[in-house]
C-alpha positions in Angstrom: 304.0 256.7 -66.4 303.1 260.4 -66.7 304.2 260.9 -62.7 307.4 259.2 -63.3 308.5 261.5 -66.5 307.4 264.4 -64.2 309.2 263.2 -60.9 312.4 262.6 -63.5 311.9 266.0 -64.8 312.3 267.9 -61.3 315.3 265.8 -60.4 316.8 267.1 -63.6 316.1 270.6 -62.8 317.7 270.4 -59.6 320.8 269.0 -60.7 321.0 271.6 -63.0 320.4 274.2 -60.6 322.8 272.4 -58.1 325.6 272.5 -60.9 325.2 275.9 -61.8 325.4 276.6 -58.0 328.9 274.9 -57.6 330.5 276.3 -60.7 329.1 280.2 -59.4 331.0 279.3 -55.7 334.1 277.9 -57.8 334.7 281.2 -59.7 333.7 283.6 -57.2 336.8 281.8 -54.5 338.9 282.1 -57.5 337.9 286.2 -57.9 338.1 286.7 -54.2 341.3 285.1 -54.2 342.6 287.2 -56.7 341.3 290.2 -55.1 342.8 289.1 -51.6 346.2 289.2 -53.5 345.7 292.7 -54.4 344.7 293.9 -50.6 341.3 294.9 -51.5 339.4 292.4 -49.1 340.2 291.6 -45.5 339.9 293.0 -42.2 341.5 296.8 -42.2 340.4 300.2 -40.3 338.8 302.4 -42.7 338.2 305.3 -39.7 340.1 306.5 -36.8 339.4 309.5 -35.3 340.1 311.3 -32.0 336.9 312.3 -30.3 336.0 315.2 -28.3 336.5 313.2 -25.4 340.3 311.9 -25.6 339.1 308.5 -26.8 340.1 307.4 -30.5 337.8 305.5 -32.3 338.7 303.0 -34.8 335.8 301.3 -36.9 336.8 298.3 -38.4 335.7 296.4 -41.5 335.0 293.0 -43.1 333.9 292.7 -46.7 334.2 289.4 -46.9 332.1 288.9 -43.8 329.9 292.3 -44.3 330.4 293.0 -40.4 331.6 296.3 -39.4 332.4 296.4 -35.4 333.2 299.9 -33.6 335.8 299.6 -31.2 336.5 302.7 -28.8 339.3 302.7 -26.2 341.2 305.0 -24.1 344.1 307.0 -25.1 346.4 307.9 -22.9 348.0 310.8 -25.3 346.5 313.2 -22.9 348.7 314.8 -20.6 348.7 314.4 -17.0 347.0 318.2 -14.7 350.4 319.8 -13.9 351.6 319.1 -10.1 350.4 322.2 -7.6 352.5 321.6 -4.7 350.0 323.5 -2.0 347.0 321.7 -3.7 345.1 320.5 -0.5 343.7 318.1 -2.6 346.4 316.5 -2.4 345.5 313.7 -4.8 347.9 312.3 -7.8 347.6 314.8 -10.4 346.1 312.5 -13.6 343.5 313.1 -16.7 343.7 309.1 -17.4 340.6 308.4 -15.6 338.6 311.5 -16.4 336.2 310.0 -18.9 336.7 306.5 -17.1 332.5 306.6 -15.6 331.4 305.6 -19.2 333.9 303.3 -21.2 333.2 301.3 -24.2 333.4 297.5 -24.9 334.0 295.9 -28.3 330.6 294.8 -28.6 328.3 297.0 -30.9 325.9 299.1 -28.9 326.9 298.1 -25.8 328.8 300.0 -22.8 329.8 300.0 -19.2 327.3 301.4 -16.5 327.5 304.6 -15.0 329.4 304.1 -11.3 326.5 306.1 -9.7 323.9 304.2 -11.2 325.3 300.7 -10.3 326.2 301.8 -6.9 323.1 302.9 -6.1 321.7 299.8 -8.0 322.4 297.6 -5.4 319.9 299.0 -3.0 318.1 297.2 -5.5 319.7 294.0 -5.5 320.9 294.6 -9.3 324.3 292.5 -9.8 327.4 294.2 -9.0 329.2 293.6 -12.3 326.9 293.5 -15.1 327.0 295.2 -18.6 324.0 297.6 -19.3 323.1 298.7 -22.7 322.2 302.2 -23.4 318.7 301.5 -21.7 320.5 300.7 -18.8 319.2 297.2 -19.3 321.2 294.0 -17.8 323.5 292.0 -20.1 325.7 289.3 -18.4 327.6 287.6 -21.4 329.7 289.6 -23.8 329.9 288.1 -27.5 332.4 290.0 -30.2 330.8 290.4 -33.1 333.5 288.6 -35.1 336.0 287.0 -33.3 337.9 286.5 -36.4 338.1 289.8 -37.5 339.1 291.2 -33.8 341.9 288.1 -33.4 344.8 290.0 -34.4 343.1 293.4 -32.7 342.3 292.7 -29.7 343.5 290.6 -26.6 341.7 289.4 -23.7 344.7 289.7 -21.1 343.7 288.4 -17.3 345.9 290.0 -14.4 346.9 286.1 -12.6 344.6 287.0 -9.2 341.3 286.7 -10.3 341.5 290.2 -11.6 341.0 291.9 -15.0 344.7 293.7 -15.3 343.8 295.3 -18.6 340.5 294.4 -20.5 341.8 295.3 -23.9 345.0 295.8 -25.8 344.5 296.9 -29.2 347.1 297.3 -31.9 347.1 299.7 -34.8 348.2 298.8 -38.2 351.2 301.3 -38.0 354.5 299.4 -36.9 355.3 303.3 -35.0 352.7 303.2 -32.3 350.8 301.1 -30.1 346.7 301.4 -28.6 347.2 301.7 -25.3 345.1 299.3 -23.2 341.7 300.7 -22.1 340.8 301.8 -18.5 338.3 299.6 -17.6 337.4 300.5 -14.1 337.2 297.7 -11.8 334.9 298.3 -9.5 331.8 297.7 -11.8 333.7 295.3 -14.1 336.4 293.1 -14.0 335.8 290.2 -16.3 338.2 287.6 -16.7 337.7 286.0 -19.7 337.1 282.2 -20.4 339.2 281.6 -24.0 337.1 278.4 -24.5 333.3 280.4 -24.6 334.2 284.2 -24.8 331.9 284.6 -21.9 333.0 287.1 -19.1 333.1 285.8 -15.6 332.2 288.4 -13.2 334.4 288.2 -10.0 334.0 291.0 -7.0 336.8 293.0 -5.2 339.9 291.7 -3.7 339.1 291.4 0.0 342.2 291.7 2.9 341.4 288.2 3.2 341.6 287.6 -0.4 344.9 289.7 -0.5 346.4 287.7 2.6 345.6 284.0 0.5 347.5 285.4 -2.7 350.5 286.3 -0.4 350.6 282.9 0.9 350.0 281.0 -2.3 352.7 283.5 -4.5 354.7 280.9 -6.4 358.4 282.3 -6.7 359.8 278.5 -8.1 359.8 280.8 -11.4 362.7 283.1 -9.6 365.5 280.5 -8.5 368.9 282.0 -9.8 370.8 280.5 -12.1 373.7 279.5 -9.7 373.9 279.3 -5.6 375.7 282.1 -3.7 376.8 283.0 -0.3 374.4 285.8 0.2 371.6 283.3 -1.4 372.5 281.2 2.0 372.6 284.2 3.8 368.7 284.8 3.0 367.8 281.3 3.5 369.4 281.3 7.1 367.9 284.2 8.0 364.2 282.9 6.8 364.7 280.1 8.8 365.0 282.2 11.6 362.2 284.2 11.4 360.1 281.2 11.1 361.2 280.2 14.3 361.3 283.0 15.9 360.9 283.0 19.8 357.0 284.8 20.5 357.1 288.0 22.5 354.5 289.7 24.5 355.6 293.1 24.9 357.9 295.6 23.8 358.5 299.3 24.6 358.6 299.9 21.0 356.4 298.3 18.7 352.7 297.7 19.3 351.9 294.2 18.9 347.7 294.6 17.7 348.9 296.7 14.6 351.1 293.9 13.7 350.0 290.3 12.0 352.5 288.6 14.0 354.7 291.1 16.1 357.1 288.1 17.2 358.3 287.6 13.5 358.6 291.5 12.1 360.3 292.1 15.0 363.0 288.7 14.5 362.9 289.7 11.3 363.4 293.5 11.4 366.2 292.9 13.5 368.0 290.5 10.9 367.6 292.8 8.0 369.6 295.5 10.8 372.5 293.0 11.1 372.6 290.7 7.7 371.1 292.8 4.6 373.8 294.7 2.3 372.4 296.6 -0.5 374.4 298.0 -3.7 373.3 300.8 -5.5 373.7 301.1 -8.8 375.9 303.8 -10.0 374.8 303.8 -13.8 372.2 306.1 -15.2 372.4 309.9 -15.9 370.8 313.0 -14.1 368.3 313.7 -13.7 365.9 310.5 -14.1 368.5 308.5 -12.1 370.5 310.2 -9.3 368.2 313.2 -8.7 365.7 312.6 -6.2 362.3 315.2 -6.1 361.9 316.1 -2.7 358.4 317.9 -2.2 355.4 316.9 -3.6 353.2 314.2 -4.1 355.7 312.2 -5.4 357.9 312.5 -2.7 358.5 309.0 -1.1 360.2 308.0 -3.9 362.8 310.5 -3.7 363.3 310.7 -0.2 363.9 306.4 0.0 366.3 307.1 -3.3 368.1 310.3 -1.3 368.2 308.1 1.9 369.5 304.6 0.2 372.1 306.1 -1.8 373.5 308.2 1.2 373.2 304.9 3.8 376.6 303.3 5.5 374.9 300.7 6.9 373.3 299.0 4.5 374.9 300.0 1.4 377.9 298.0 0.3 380.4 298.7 -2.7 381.4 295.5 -3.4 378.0 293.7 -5.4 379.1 290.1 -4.8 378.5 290.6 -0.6 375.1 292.7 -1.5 372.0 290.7 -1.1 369.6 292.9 -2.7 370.4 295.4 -5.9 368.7 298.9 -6.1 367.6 300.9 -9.2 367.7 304.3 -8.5 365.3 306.1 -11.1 363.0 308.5 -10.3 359.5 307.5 -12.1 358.3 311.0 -11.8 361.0 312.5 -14.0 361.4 310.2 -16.1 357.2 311.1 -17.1 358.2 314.2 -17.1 361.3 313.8 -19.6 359.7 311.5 -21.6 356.2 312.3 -23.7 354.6 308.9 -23.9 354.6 305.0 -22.1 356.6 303.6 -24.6 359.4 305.9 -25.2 359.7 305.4 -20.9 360.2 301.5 -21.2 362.3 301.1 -24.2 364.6 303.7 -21.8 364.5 301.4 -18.8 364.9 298.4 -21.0 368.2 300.0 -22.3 369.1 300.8 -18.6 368.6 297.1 -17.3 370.7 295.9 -21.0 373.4 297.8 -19.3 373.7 297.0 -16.2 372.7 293.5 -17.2 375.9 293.7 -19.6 378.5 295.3 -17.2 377.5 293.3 -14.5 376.5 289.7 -13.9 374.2 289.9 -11.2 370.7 290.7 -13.1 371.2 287.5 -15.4 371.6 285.1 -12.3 368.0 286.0 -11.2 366.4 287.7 -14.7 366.3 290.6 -11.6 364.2 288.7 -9.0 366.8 290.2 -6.2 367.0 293.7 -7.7 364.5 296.4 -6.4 362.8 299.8 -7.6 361.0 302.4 -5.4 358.5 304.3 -7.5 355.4 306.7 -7.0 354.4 308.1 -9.8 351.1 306.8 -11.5 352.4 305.3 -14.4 355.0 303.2 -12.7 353.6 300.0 -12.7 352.9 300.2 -16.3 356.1 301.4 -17.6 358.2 299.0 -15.1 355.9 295.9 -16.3 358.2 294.5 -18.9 361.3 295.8 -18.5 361.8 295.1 -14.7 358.9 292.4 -14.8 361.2 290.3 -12.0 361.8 292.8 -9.9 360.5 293.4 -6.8 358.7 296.8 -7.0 357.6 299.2 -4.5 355.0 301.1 -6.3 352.5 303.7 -4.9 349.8 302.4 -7.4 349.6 299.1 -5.7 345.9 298.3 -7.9 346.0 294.3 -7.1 343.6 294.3 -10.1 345.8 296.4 -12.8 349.5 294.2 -12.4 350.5 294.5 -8.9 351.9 291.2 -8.1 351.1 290.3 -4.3 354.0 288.7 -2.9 356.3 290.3 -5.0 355.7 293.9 -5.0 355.6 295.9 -2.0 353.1 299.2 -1.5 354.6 302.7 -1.1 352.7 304.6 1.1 352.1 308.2 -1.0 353.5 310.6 1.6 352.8 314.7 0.5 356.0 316.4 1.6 355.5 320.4 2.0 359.0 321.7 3.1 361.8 319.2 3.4 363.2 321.0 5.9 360.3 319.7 8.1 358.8 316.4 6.3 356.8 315.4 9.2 354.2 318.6 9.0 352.6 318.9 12.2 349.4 317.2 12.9 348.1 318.7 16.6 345.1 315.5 16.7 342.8 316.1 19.3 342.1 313.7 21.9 339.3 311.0 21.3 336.9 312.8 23.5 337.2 316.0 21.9 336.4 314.8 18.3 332.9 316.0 17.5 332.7 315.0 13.8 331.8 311.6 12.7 333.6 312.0 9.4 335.4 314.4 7.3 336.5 314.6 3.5 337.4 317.6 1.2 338.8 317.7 -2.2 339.0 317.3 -5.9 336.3 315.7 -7.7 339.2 312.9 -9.1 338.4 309.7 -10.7 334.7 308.5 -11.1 333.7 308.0 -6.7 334.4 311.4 -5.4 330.9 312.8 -6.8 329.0 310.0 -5.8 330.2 310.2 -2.3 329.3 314.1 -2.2 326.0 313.1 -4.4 325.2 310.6 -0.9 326.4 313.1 1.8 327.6 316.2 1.1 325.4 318.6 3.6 323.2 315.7 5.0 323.9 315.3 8.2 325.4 317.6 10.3 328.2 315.0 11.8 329.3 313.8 8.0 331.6 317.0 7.3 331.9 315.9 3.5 332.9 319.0 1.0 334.4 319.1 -2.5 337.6 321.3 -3.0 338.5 323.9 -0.3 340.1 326.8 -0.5 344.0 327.3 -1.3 344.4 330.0 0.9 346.0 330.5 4.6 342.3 330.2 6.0 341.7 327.0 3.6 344.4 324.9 4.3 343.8 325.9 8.6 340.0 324.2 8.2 341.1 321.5 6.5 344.1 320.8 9.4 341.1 321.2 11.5 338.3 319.1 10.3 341.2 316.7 10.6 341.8 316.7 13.9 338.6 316.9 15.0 337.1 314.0 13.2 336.8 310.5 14.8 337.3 309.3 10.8 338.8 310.6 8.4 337.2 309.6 4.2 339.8 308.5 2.1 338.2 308.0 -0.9 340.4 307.0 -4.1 340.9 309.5 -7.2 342.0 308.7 -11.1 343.9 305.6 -9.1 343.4 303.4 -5.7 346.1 305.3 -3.6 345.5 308.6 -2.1 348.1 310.3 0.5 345.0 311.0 2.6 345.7 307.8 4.6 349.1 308.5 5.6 348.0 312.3 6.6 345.0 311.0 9.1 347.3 308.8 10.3 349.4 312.1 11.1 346.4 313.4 12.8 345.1 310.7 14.6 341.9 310.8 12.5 341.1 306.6 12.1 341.5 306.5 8.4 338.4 304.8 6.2 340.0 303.8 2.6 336.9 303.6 0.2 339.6 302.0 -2.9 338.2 298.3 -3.7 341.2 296.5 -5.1 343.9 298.8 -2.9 346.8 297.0 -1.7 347.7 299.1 1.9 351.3 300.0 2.7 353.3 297.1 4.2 350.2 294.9 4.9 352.4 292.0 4.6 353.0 292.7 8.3 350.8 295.0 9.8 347.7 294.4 10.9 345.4 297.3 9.1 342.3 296.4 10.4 343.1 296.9 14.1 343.8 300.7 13.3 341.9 301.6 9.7 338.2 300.7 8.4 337.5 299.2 4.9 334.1 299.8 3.2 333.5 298.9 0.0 332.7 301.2 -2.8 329.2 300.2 -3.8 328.5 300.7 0.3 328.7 304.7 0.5 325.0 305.0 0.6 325.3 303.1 3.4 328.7 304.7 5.1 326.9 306.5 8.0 325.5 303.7 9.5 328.6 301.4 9.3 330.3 304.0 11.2 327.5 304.6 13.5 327.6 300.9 14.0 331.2 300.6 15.4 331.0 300.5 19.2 332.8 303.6 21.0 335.3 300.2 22.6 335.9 299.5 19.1 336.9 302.9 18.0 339.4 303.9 21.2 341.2 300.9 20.0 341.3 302.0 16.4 342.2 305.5 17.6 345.4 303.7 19.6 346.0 301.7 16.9 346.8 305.1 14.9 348.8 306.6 17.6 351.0 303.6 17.6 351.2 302.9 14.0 352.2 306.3 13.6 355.8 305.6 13.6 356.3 303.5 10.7 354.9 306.6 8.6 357.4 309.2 9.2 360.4 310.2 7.0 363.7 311.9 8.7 366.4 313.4 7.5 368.5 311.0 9.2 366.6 307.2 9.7 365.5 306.2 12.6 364.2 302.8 13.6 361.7 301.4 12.8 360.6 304.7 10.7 359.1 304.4 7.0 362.7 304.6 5.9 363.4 301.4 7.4 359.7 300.1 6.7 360.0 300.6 3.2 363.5 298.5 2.8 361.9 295.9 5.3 359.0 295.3 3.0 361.9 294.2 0.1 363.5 292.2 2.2 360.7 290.1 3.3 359.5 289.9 0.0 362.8 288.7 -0.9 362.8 286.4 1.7 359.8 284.9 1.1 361.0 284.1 -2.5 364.5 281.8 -1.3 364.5 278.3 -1.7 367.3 275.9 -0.7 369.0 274.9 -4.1 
């Protein structure tokens, strides 16, 4: 009996203590409630501050959830290095990637591995893309601390190619201004993010293979016009007889091992002579539009705007005969007008609202048959929403940061010196007189430069492999001569993938090695880069000697005639000549363009 009054006792207590649980959780919803009204709880930055570093750092808070999470991401607020036009560097002039070796992630404690150490990791059979914590220790999986707190902060954005494009967009709470996404560098990490476990997937570079699978499989279903029209037919005819074009052997003027197919480009090149009819836009004040830049690093895009707008034979006045539609802005000034990203597309998106409003053409395709020709760094950025249909001939063709293959084309980055004599001779020594293995000088851009000194800067005698060189007369005479006398020529990427040292050992013979994971190459919708260049991957410079080494003196006379030959399709003139990068550049549009038509 006495165990029963006690067992009836305990339940008692329990209630009790159960009741006075519920009615404490009751009123405490109702005071948090009340205090949510009043925006004294919730998610809000309490700290943002601009580091030594250009980064800003925002801390963020919960006091409902009693998690704080610090969140650090790139600003791009810092201005570009100013433009020195006899720089024999001869790199794009950019601070964005300066601090790029060590970025955060939104994950407390936690950050991306230094490029030197993962490189040389994988001597050790570490994993390529991996996040390390500060004790360099390997972490595959990346968790937020509180998703629910980061939801409206943060987005996890995936390029469309297998690619990270940007890894993080965050948004302040200020309606004026807008986090810029972070530079994530993809060479040691490029997640694409799984929305269903948060869980990064870690993918590797995009191979020419790779490349040559997302050209084939680019869906342009999303880019039929609106309504049929005669030069729609036009395009279609002409695709169909490309596709059937009759197979040649030789030719006195093109070289058919630098091309992927010689018999098409050729049928195809010789089309675009007779059929394609461009207009030019006249819209658009001096000096962004209508003003090409000449000289500099930034040069191909003025010299294809000066060139286009002063063509007879493709340019047409009347819009309804033209079959493409050209935007001629120059990227470079418009940076240079303009102090930040945003203020640069909302004036693009009032350029296409007016052309888009005086004319009809844009609407019938949302811009899928108009074209821009930009070099300047920022380009694909500031074009990405504005002229997101377009086709876009951009010089920072990153197949990992929003260049779409199969429907932008790459501008090769050509250094003009005096436009009285673009070319700038190259005097390349014969194969036989080229007693360097491999030569690179210049800046220490970007995050790979130092490691490839760190690996072979004065180690062997035949790797000529230097930092900056002197400015002077003297300077810039070695540097034309390591050039010419090197059997390859390092052309290593800077703050972004592209570099103009391909197109200038090209000039000189020199067989170029492009060390740029993720770099589209110029026009490699048709040419053949491998039968006149050398890839190696950037977690393989401790190994670049020996690769070289490696390739049989049979196999590097044909690379060196592959240059020769290719050499052509590099050159600007005053006045176009076949089959010259003029004509190379526009070719690259149409086929794009072409490879877009479908029969309505």
């Amino acid at each position: 009996m006495k165990l029963r009054l006690m067992t009836i006792r305990r339940l008692l207590i329990v209630g009790v203590l159960v009741v006075v649980i519920v009615v404490f959780q009751c009123c405490w919803t109702t005071y948090k409630s009340m205090l949510d009204a009043d925006g004294s709880s919730g998610a809000f930055p309490v700290a943002v501050s601009i580091s030594e570093n250009s980064e800003n750092e925002g801390v963020y808070r919960s006091t409902a959830n009693n998690v704080m999470v610090n969140l650090t991401f790139a600003s791009h607020s810092e201005e570009y290095a100013s433009e020195k036009e006899a720089d024999l560097d001869h790199e794009l002039e950019s601070n964005r990637g300066k601090n790029s070796r060590e970025g955060h992630l939104p994950n407390k404690g936690f950050k991306v591995g230094i490029h030197e150490d993962a490189i040389e990791g994988f001597t050790q059979k570490r994993p390529k893309y991996a996040l390390v914590d500060d004790n360099h220790n390997i972490q595959h999986n990346v968790q937020f601390a509180s998703q629910e707190i980061l939801s409206e902060d943060i987005k996890i954005l995936d390029a469309g190619f297998g690619m990270s494009d940007e890894f993080l967009v965050g948004k302040e709470h200020s309606t004026a201004s807008r986090i810029e996404s972070v530079e994530m560098e993809p060479q040691l990490l490029e997640p694409k993010m799984d929305a269903s476990s948060n869980r990064s997937k870690l993918v590797w570079p995009t191979s020419m293979t790779h490349m040559s699978s997302l050209l084939q499989s680019f869906n342009s279903a999303s880019m039929r016009p609106r309504w049929s029209s005669r030069p729609d037919r036009e395009l279609f005819s002409a695709k169909l007889e490309i596709e059937n074009a009759r197979v040649i052997s030789n030719s006195s003027e093109l070289y058919a091992p630098v091309f992927l197919n010689v018999s098409k480009f050729s049928r195809s090149y010789a089309l675009m002579e007779r059929k394609l009819k461009v207009f030019v836009y006249r819209e658009g004040a001096k000096p962004i539009f209508h003003q090409p830049k000449m000289r500099g690093i930034y040069a191909s895009e003025g010299w294809f705007m000066k060139l286009m707008e002063g063509n007879k034979r493709f340019s047409v006045k009347d819009p309804r005969k033209a079959h493409l539609f050209y935007l001629p802005f120059s990227s470079q000034i418009l940076r240079a007008t303009l102090p930040n990203q945003k203020q640069m597309e909302q004036y693009l998106e009032k350029y296409v609202e007016l052309i888009a409003g005086k004319y009809r053409f844009w609407n019938r395709t949302d811009g899928a048959d108009h074209f821009l020709v930009a070099c300047h760094d920022w380009a694909s950025q500031i074009t990405r929403q504005p002229m997101k249909g377009c086709i876009r001939s951009l010089c920072n063709s990153n197949a990992a940061k929003g260049f779409q293959i199969g429907k932008d084309t790459t501008l090769p980055v050509t250094y003009i010196h005096s436009v009285m004599n673009p070319l700038r001779e190259f005097i390349g020594k014969p194969p036989s007189e080229r007693s360097i293995l491999a030569f690179f000088a210049g800046n220490m851009h970007g995050y790979l430069r130092p490691i490839l000194l760190k690996h072979w800067k004065n180690k062997e005698p035949d790797m000529k492999i230097f930092g900056p060189m002197p400015r002077d007369l003297e300077g810039k005479k070695l540097y034309m001569e390591y050039m010419n006398s090197s059997k390859y020529c390092i052309c290593a990427r800077g703050h972004e993938v592209h570099t103009p040292r391909i197109i200038e050992a090209i000039f000189s013979e020199c067989v170029p090695v492009i060390i740029s994971d993720n770099y589209v190459p110029p026009f490699f919708e048709v040419l053949n880069w491998e039968a006149f260049s050398v890839f190696v991957l950037e977690k393989d410079i401790p190994s670049l000697r020996n690769m070289l080494l490696s390739i049989s003196e049979e196999k590097y006379l044909a690379l060196h005639l592959g240059v020769k030959k290719v050499r052509q399709h590099f050159l600007w003139h005053k006045v176009p000549v076949k089959y010259d990068l003029f004509h190379m550049i526009l070719h690259a549009v149409w086929n794009n363009r072409l490879s877009q038509i479908r029969p309505r």
